[in-house]
C-alpha angles and dihedrals in degrees: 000000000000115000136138128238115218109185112204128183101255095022149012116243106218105204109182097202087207136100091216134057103186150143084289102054098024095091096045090053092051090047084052091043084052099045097043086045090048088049088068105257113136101193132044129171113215099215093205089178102120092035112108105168135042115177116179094279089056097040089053086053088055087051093048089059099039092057089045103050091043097043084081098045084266114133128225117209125182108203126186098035111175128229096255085052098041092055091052087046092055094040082056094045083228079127090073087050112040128064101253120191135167107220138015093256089056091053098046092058086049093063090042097059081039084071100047103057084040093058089042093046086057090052098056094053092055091048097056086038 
């Protein structure tokens, strides 16, 4: 599977440099969702841009990170999703579940507000502790 890692500050952004997601290149893509998560990043951001075709095995890799990146308060944003994947997205309602943008820089606010509710969050919970 070919893809590029850009380690951000805030976030990884996950580019699988591949038209197909399939039963072939689903497993490698959860083991790199894994390894990025393991290595202590909480958000990563799935650019799906050059992706043209999901088929189960590649939406149930989209569901693995998303439960992984989200288990520790982390988010986990695709961005760039294309019209083939986003109908199959939408037949399977994981439209409802997952976080759906459209580019990088939306993506990048949404973990930055992200952020935001998570730190205020914490500070609730220390005022009423």
């Amino acid at each position: 599977m070919k893809y590029s890692i850009d380690k951000k500050e805030q976030y990884v952004i996950f580019t699988p440099q591949e038209e197909k997601l399939d039963s072939l290149l689903a497993p490698v893509l959860k083991s790199e969702l894994l390894t990025i998560h393991a290595e202590g990043f909480e958000n990563l951001v799935l650019d799906m841009s050059e992706v043209k075709y999901v088929d189960s095995s590649g939406l149930s890799a989209l569901l693995v990170g998303d439960r992984e990146f989200g288990k520790n308060g982390g988010v986990f944003i695709i961005s760039g999703v294309q019209d083939h994947v986003m109908k199959l997205l939408k037949i399977s309602m994981l439209d409802k579940k997952l976080n759906l943008v459209s580019s990088l820089e939306e993506a990048s606010e949404a973990i930055f507000m992200h952020a935001i509710e998570s730190g205020a969050e914490e500070e609730e919970e220390e005022e009423e502790g």
